[in-house]
C-alpha positions, 0 to 999 in steps of 0.5 A, spaced: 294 500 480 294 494 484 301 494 483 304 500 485 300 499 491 304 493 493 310 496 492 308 502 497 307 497 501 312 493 502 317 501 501 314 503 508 315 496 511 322 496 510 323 503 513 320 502 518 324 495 520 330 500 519 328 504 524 327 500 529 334 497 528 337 504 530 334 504 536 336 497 538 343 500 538 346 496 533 349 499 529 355 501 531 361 504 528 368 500 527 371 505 532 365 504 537 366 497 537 373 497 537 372 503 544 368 497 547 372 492 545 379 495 549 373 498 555 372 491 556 379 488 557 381 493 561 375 491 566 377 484 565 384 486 567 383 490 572 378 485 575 385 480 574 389 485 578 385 486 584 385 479 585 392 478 585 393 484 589 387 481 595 391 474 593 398 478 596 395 481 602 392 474 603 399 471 603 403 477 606 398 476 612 398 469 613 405 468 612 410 473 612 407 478 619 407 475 625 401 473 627 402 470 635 403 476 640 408 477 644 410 471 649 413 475 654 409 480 659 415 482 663 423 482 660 427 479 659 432 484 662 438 482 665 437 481 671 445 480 675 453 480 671 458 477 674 465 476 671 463 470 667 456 469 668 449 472 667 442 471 668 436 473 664 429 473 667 423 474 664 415 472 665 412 469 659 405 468 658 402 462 655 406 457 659 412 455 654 419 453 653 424 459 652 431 459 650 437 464 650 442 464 646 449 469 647 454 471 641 461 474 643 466 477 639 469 471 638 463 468 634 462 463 639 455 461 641 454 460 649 447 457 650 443 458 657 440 454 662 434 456 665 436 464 663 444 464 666 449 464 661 456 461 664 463 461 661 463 468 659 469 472 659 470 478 663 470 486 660 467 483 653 459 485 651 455 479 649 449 480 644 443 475 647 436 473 644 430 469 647 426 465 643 420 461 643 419 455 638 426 456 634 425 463 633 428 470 636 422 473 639 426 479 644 434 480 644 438 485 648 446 486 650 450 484 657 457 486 658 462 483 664 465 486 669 473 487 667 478 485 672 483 489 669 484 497 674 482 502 671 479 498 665 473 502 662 465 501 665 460 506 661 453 507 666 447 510 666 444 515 672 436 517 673 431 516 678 424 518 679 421 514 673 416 510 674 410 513 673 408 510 665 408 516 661 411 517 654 417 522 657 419 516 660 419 512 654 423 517 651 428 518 657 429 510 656 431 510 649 436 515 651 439 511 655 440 504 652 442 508 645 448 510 650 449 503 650 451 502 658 453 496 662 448 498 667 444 502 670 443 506 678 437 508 680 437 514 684 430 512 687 422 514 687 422 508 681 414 507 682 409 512 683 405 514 687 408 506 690 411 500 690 406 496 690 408 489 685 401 491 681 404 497 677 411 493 676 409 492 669 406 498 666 412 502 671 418 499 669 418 493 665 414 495 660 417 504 659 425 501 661 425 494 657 430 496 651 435 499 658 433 493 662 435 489 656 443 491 657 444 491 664 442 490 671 439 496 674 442 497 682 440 502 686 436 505 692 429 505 694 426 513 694 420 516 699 415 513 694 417 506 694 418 505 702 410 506 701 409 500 699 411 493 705 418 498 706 420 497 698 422 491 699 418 487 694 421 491 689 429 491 692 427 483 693 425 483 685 431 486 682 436 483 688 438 489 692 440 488 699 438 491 704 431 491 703 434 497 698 436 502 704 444 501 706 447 496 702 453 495 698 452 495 691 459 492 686 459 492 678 467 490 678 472 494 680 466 499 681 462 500 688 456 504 690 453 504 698 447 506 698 444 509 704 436 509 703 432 515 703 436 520 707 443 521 710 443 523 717 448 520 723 444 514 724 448 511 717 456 513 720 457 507 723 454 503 716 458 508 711 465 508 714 464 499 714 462 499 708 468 504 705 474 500 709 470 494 705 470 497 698 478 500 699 480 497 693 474 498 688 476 504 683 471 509 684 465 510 689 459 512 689 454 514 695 447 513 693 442 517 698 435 518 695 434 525 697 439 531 696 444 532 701 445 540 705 450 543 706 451 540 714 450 535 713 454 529 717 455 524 711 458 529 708 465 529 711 466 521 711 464 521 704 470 526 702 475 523 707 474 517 703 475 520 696 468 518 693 467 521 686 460 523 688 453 523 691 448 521 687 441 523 689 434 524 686 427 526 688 428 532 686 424 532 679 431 536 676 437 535 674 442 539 679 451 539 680 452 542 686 459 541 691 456 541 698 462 541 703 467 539 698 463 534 696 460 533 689 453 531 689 449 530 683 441 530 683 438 527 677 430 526 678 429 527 671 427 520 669 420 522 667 416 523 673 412 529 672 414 536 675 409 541 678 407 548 675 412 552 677 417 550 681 414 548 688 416 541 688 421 542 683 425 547 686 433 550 684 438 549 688 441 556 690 449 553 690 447 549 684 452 550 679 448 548 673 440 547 675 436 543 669 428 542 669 428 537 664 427 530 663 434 525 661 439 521 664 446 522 666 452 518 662 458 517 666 464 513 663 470 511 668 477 510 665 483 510 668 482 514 673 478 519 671 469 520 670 466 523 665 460 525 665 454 528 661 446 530 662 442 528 655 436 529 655 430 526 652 431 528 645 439 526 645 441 532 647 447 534 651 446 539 657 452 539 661 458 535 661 464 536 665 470 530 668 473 529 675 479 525 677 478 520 681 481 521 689 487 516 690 
């Protein structure tokens, strides 16, 4: 009996002990252990890969972005051309060593002294850089004015610009896609004024790839003259005259330059300056505001034979001919127009009247000018050609 009752025992003991392993949870299949075993490879592996990938970043961060900003607050730009010379200006903040550098055509290195480039040949594009501590941190292009009669020259015309918005932006890198030598100003190229303290965000900043291929001449607008008379403003980019009467050439070109209006009291200046500028190829006449009908300018110009005048301050793009006399507004540099045509006004003699924001590509070439409205999406507008007077 004693017996038999040990064995009992001893067979619920055992049950028991085999119970509480199943509980435990170790009695896995062959196929739960092997699912576990590829569970915990891939974490393993995944753990490995999320390192190497924070170890690229890391390095991509460190090493290859850069991680200095840019060194220039203001340009480079081209700041004035010769046949044979260039400068380039430009502020640079911290304090630091800046060089530039000059490629031609004919794969010739020409470095600058203190930004002026020497040596150049006359007519020939050069791409230039200016780099810091070895390495190029801006670039841009400068063409040469040809010696040669009737040689081609590509330039850009806009005015009313500076205000800072993203329509001029657009409009700028329109305009430096054409690839011009330079640019004419029409005038108004600071909003609401001139003042040297809205230099950066107005111009430089908006204008730097354009600003980067050539100098920008032109005149002093309405809004400009509300600051010391514009004169901080036409001493900065070298225009004389304070940016009213000047004579204004780029080779075999000229532009005289009346100032904000054209009236009796520029005819002594304006017959001076076109006996002075006979043997230019074409001339231009800059007056900031649009000329009417009657006015005295008008017939000096076209005795002359000057291709046209140039005018802003209108926020439009406009062809007219005023008394025989082609006469080209283009205030469509970015400056905004008022709702409604109040300030922006067509013209009622215009042959082609655009309220849109662009720059007009003029191209001379032996003898004959060909122009073309683009606007700030690229698109050409209006385009026509003009013999020039001989």
């Amino acid at each position: 009996m004693a017996l038999t009752s040990t064995r009992a025992d001893h067979h619920a003991t055992t049950t028991v002990r085999c119970n509480t392993g199943g509980v435990a949870g170790t009695d896995l299949t062959r196929g739960e252990r092997v699912l576990r075993r590829w569970i915990i490879a891939l974490a393993a592996l995944a753990g490995v890969m999320l390192i190497l990938v924070m170890a690229v970043v890391l390095y991509w961060l460190r090493f290859v972005l850069p991680t200095e900003p840019d060194p220039f607050t203001r340009g480079p730009w081209v700041a004035n051309v010769s046949p044979t010379s260039a400068r380039i200006a430009w502020q640079v903040d911290p304090e630091q060593a800046v060089q530039v550098r000059a490629t031609g055509p004919d794969g010739r290195t020409i470095t600058a002294r203190d930004g002026r480039l020497t040596g150049l040949a006359p007519g020939t594009r050069y791409g230039w850089v200016a780099d810091t501590a070895g390495t190029a941190r801006a670039f841009g292009s400068v063409t040469t004015p040809p010696l040669a009669a009737g040689a081609p020259v590509r330039f850009i015309i806009l005015g009313d610009y500076g205000v800072g918005g993203e329509d001029q932006y657009a409009v700028a890198r329109v305009s430096a896609a054409q690839g011009p030598a330079f640019t004419v100003s029409t005038g108004d190229n600071v909003y609401l004024a001139a003042a040297p303290v809205l230099f950066d965000q107005t111009i430089f900043r908006p204008m730097r790839p354009l600003l980067a291929q050539g100098p920008l001449l032109g005149v002093v607008g309405d809004h400009d003259t509300l600051w010391k008379g514009g004169k901080p403003l036409a001493d900065l980019f070298g225009w004389p005259g304070g940016g009213d009467r000047s004579v204004q050439r780029y080779g075999r070109v000229a532009f005289i330059t009346l100032g904000v209006d054209g009236d009796a009291s520029d005819l002594p200046f304006l017959r001076r300056a076109l006996a002075a500028t006979a043997d230019a190829d074409a001339r231009w006449v800059i007056i900031h505001r649009p000329p009417d009908p009657g006015n005295p300018v008008l017939p000096v110009v076209r005795a002359a034979g000057a291709a046209a005048v140039l005018s802003g301050h209108n926020h439009r793009y406009e062809r007219r001919t005023v008394n025989g006399v082609l006469c080209l507004t283009v205030g469509t540099g970015g400056a905004p127009r008022s709702d409604g045509d109040e300030f922006t006004p067509e013209s009622p003699d215009a042959v082609v009247s655009l309220a849109e924001f662009g720059s007009l590509r003029t191209d001379y070439a032996a003898g004959t000018i060909r122009y073309a409205f683009i606007d700030a999406g690229g698109k050409v507008r209006d385009r026509f050609r003009t013999p020039v007077a001989p």
